[in-house]
C-alpha positions as CSV (number, residue, x, y, z in Angstrom):
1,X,0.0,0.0,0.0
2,X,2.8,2.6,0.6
3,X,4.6,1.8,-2.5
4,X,0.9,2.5,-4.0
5,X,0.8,5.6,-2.1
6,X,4.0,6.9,-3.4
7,X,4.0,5.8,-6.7
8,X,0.1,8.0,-6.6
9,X,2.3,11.1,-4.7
10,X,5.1,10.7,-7.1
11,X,2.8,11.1,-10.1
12,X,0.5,14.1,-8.7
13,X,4.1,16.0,-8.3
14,X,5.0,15.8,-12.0
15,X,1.3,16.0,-13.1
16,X,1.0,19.4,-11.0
17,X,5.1,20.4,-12.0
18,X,3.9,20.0,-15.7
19,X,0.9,22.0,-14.9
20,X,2.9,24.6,-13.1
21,X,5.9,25.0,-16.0
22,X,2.9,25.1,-18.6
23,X,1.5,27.9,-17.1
24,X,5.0,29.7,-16.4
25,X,5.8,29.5,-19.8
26,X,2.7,30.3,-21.7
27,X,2.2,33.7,-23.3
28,X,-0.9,34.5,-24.2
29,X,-1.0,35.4,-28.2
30,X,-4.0,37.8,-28.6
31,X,-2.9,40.6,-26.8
32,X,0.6,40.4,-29.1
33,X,-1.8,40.1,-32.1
34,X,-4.4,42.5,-31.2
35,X,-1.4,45.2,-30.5
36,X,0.7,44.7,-33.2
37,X,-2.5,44.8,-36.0
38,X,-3.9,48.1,-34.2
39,X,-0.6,49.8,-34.9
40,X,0.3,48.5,-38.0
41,X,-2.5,48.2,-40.3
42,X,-3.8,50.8,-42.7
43,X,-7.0,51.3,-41.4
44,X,-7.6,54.9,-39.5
45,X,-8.1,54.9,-35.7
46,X,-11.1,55.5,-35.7
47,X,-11.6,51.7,-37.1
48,X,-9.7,50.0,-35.4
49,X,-10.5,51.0,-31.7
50,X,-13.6,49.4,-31.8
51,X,-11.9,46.4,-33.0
52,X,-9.2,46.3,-30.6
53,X,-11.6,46.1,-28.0
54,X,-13.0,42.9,-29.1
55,X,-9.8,41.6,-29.5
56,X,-8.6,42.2,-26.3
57,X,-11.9,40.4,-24.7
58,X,-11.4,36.8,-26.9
59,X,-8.0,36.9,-25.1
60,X,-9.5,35.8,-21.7
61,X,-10.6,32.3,-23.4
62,X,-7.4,31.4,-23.8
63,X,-5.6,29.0,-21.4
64,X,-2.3,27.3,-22.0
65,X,-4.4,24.3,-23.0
66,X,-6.3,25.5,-25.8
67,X,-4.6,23.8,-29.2
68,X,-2.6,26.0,-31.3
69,X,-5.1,25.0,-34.7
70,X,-8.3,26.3,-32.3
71,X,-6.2,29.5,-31.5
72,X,-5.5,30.2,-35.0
73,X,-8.8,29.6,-36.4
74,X,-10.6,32.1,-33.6
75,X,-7.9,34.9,-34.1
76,X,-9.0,34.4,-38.2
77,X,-12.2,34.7,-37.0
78,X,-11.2,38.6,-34.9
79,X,-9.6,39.2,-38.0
80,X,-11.6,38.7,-39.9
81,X,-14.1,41.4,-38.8
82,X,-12.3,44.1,-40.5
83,X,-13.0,43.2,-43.4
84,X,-9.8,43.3,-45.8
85,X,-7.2,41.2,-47.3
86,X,-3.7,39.8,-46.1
87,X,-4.5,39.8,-42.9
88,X,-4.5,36.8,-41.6
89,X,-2.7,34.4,-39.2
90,X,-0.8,31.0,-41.2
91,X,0.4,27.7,-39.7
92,X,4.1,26.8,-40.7
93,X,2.6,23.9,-43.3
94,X,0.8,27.2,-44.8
95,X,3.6,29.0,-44.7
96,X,6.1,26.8,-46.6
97,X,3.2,26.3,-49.3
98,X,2.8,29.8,-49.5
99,X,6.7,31.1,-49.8
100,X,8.3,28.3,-51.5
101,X,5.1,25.9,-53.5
102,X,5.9,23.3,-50.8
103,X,2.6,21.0,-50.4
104,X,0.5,18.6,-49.2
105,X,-2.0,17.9,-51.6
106,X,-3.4,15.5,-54.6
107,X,-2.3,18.3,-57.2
108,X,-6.1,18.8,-58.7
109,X,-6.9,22.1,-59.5
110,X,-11.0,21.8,-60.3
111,X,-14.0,23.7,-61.0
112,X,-17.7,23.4,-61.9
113,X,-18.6,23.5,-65.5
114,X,-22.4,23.4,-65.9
115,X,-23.2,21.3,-62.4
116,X,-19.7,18.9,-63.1
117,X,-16.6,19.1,-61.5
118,X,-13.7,19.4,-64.5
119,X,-10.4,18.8,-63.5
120,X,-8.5,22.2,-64.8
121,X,-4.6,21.1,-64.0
122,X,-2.8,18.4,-62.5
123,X,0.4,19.7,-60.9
124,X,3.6,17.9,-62.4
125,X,5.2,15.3,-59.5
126,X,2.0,15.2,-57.6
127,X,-0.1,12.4,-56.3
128,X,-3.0,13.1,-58.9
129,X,-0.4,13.0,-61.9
130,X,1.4,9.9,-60.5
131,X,-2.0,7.7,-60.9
132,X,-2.4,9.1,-64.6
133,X,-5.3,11.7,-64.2
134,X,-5.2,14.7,-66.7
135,X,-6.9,18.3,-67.5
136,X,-10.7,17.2,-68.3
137,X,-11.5,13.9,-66.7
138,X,-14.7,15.1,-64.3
139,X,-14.9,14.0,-60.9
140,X,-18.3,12.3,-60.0
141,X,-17.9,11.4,-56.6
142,X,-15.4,11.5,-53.5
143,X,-15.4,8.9,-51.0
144,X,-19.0,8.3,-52.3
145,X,-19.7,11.9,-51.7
146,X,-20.5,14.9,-54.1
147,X,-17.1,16.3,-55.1
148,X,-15.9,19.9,-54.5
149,X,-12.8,21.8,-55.7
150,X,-11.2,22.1,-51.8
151,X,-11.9,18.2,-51.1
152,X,-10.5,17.5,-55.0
153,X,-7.5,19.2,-54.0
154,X,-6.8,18.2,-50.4
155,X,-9.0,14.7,-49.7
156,X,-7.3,11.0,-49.4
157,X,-9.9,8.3,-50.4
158,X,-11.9,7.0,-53.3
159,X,-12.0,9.1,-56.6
160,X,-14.7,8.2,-59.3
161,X,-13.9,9.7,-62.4
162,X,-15.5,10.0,-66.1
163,X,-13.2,10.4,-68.8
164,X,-15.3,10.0,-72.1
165,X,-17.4,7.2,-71.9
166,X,-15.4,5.5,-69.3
167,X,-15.9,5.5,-65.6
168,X,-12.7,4.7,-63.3
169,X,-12.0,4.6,-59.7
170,X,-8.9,5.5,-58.5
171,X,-7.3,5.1,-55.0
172,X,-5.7,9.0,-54.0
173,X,-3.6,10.3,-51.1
174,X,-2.1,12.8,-50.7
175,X,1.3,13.7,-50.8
176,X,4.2,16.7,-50.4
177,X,5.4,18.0,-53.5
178,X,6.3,21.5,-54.7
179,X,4.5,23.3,-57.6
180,X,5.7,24.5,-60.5
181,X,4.9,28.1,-60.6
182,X,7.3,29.4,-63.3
183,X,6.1,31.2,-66.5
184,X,4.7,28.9,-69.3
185,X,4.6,29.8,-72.7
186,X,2.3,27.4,-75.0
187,X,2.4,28.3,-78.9
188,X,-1.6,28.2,-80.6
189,X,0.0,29.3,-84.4
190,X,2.8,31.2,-85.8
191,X,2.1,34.4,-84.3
192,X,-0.3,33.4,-81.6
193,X,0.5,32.2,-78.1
194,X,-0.6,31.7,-74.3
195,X,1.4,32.8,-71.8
196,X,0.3,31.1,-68.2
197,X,2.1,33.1,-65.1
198,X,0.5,30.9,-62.3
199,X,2.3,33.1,-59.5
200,X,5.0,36.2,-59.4
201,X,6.9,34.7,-57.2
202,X,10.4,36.4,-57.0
203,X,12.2,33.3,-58.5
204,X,10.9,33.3,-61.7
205,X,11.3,36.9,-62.5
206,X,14.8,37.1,-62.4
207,X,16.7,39.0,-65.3
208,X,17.7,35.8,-67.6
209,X,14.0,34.6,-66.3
210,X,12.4,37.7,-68.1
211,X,14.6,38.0,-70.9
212,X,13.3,34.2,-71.8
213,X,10.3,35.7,-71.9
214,X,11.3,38.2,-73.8
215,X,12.4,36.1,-76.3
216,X,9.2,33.8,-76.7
217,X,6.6,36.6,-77.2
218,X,8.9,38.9,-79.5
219,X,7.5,37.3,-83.1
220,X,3.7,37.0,-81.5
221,X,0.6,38.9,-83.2
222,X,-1.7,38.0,-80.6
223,X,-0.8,37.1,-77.1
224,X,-3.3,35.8,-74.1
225,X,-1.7,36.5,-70.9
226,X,-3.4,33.7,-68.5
227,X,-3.8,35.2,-64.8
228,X,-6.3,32.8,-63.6
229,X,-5.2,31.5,-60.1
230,X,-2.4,33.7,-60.0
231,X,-2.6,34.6,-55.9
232,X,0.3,37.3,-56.6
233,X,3.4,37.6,-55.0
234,X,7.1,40.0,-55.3
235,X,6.1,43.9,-56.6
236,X,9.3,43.8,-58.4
237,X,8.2,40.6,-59.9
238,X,5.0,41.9,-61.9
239,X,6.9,45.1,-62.4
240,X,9.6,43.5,-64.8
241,X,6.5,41.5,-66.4
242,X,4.8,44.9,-67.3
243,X,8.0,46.2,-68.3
244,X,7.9,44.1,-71.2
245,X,4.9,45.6,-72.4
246,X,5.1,49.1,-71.7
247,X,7.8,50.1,-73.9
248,X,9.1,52.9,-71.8
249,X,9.7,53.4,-67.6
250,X,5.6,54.6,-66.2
251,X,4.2,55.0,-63.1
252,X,1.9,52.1,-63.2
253,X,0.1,52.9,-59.5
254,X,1.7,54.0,-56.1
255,X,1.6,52.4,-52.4
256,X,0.2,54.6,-49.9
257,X,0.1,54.1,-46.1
258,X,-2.4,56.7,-44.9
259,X,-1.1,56.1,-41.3
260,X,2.5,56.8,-42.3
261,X,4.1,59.6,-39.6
262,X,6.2,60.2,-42.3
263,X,5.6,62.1,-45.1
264,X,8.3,61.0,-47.8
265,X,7.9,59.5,-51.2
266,X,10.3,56.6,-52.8
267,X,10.1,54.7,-55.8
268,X,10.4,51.1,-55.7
269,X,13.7,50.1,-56.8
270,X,14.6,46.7,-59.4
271,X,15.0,44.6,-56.4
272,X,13.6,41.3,-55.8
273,X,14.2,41.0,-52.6
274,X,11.3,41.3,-50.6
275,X,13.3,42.9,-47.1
276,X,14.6,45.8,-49.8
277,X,11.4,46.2,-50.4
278,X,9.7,46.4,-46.8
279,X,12.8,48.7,-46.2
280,X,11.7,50.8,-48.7
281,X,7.8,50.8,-47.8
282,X,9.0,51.0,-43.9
283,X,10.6,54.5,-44.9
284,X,8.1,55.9,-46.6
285,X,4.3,57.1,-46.3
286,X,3.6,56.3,-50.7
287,X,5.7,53.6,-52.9
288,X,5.8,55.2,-56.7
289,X,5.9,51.8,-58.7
290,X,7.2,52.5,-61.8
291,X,8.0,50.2,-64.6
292,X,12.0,49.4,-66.0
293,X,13.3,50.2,-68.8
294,X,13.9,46.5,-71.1
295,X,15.7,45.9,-74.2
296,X,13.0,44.9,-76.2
297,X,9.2,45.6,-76.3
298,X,5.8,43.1,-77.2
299,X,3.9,45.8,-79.8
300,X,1.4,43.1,-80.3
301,X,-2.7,42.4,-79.4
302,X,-2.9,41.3,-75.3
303,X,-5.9,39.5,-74.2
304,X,-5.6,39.4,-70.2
305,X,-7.6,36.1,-68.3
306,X,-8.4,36.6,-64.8
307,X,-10.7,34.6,-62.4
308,X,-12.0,34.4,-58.9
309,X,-8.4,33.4,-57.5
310,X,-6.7,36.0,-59.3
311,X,-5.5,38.2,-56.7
312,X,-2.9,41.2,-55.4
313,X,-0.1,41.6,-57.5
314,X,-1.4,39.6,-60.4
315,X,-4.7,42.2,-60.2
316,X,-1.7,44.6,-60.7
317,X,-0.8,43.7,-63.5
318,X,-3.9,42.8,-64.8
319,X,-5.4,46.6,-64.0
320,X,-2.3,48.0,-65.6
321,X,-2.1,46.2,-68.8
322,X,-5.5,47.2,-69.3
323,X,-4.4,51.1,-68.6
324,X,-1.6,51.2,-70.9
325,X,-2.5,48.5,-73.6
326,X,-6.1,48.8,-73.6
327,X,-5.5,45.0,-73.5
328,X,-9.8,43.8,-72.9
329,X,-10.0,41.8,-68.8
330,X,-11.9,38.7,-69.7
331,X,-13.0,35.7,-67.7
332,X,-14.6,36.1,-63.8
333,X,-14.6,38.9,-61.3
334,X,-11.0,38.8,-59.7
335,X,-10.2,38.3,-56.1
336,X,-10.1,42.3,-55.1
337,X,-7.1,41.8,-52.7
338,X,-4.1,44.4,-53.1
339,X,-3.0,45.6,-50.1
340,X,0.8,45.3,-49.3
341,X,0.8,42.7,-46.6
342,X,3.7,42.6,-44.5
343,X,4.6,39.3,-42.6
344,X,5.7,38.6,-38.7
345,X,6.3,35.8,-36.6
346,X,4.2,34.3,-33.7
347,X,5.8,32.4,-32.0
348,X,3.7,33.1,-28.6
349,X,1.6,30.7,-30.9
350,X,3.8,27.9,-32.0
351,X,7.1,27.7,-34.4
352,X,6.7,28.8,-37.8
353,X,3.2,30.4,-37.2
354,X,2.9,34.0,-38.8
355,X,0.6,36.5,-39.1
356,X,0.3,39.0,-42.3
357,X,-0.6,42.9,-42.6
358,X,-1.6,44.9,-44.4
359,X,0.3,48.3,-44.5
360,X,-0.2,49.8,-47.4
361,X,-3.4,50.3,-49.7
362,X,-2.6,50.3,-54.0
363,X,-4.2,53.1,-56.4
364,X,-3.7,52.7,-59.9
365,X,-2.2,55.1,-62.5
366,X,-5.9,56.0,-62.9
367,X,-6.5,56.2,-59.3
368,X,-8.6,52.5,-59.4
369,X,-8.7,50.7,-56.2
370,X,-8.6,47.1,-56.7
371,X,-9.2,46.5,-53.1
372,X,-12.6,45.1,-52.4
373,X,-13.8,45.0,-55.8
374,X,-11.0,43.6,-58.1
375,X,-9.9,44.8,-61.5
376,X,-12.3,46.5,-64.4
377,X,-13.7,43.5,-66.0
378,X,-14.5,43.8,-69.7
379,X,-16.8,40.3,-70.5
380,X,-17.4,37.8,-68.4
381,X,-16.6,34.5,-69.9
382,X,-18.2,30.7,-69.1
383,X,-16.5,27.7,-69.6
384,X,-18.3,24.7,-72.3
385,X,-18.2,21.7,-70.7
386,X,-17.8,19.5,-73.6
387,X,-14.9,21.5,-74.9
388,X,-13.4,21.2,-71.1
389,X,-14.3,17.9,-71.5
390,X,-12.0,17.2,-75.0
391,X,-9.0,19.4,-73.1
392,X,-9.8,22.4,-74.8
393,X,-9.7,25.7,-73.0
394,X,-13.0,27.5,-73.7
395,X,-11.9,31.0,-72.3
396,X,-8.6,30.7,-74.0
397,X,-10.7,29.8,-77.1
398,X,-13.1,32.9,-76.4
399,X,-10.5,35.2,-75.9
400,X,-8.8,34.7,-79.1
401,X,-12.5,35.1,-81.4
């Protein structure tokens, strides 16, 4: 019975030591988030008092023992009650995806087509491409449920798929891989092409980068410049991309941080790295973004694409083409989401966790704000689900009538 005893006291002292570090060693993250968004964000004070309030109230339900995915999802959900873009709060699996294509997924990139989910793109190296599935095949059913794109993309189980008149079931799981986000450039005729630019990501935009590009569009008559799904990415990035179409240096739009205390005016210097470029939009209360002067110059017909995942610096782009080349915006409302937003660590939440926001606000050369409403759509397009169907690209197909 003693040994019982102190077997039951020796336990109830590391169980209450546990207990006791936990509690010495927990920091509670609201009140770092709820501080660092009201001084930091773009929004006037006047907005964000109200809001810091709130914030400051969901920080009593946290305890040391609430988990780290349930503290995440209700500061989203404070967040999220202002209303705008990049401001949000990302686990380090989000993170890596986000900065460097690094996944865990089955690769399908989906969307309805008259009531059937069509399989868009299968991402090279990925689960989905491994078992053979391509652009077109529909997806009937999930695990015996009705599909969606986020389960098509993200959901281990069994896949029923229709490709023609053949019905096949395949066994998916997911699996890490890293996307291939680098500028592709598909040739329709001799002088007509499709250039896909699936993210401005800073490594694919680097001087020998562009100047392939360069090279490809040179000889086109007609090019369609494919935006859909493009979440954004490095300023400089879609900068240098403009720059090949608008044959001479032009302020394209400005950042502005209307909370700034300082008053000074920069313009965004050729540098892809994105900590020159913070430095830059740290220092200053606007950010003059200005194309660079290139070698050569695309003189020929742009048709831009753009859907609902079309967002921030590809909206950019998509607003300035349309300014300088009267290129026509065709295909889906875009995302509406270009503010510059500036990322920090939480680690009072867990390693890797990071929270972005937004700073600055973007105006266009014509003074459009993309924020809230995305670019100026000229037609709104609708895929054919039979062409889809037989791999052809229906808006790519409309854009080029």
């Amino acid at each position: 019975m003693s040994r019982l005893l102190a077997v039951l006291l020796a336990l109830t002292c590391a169980f209450g030591a546990y207990h006791f570090t936990l509690k010495r060693g927990f920091v509670n993250p609201y009140p770092v988030v709820c501080d660092l968004v009201a001084e930091k964000i773009f929004l006037g004070d006047e907005q964000i008092k109200k809001w810091k309030r709130t914030c400051h109230r969901r920080s009593r339900l946290v305890t040391p023992y609430s988990p780290k995915s349930l503290i995440i999802k209700d500061i989203n959900n404070v967040l999220g009650l202002l209303n705008v873009s990049h401001l949000e709060v990302y686990d380090s699996s989000e993170v890596k995806s986000i900065w460097r294509g690094e996944t865990l997924e089955t690769g399908i990139e989906s969307e309805f087509v008259d009531s059937e989910l069509v399989i868009f793109k299968v991402h090279p190296q990925s689960p989905a491409a491994i078992l053979g599935l391509k652009k077109g095949d529909v997806i009937k059913s999930i695990k015996g449920e009705q599909p969606n794109p986020w389960d098509a993309s993200t959901e281990d189980g069994n896949y029923v798929i229709e490709r023609g008149d053949k019905e096949l079931s395949i066994k998916m799981k997911t699996g890490s891989f890293t996307r291939s986000e680098g500028v592709n450039f598909e040739k329709l005729s001799e002088k007509t092409a499709v250039i896909q630019i699936p993210s401005f990501r800073s490594q694919f935009f680097s001087e020998e980068e562009v100047k392939k590009v360069a090279e490809q569009i040179k000889d086109m008559k007609r090019l369609v410049v494919d935006l859909r799904g493009n979440p954004g990415g490095n300023f400089v990035a879609g900068l240098r991309f403009l720059s090949l179409f608008i044959c001479a240096p032009e302020e394209i739009g400005r950042l502005s941080k209307p909370r700034a205390k300082v008053t000074t005016v920069e313009e965004l210097p050729n540098d892809l790295k994105d900590e020159n470029q913070l430095e830059v939009l740290d220092a200053n209360k606007e950010v003059i973004l200005k194309t660079f002067k290139q070698d050569t110059c695309y003189h020929g017909d742009v048709r831009v694409l753009v859907d609902g995942k079309t967002a921030s610096v590809a909206e950019m782009v998509a607003q300035a083409l349309k300014e300088f080349k009267k290129a026509p915006l065709l295909g889906s409302p875009s995302r509406g989401q270009l503010l510059v937003g500036v990322w920090y660590p939480l680690n009072e939440v867990g390693p890797g966790v990071q929270i972005s926001v937004p700073e600055a606000l973007y105006l266009s050369h014509k003074n459009y704000r993309i924020e809230g409403q995305g670019v100026e759509l000229d037609k709104v397009l609708y895929y054919n689900l039979s062409e889809m169907q037989a791999g052809i690209d229906s808006w790519v197909k409309k854009a080029l009538d």
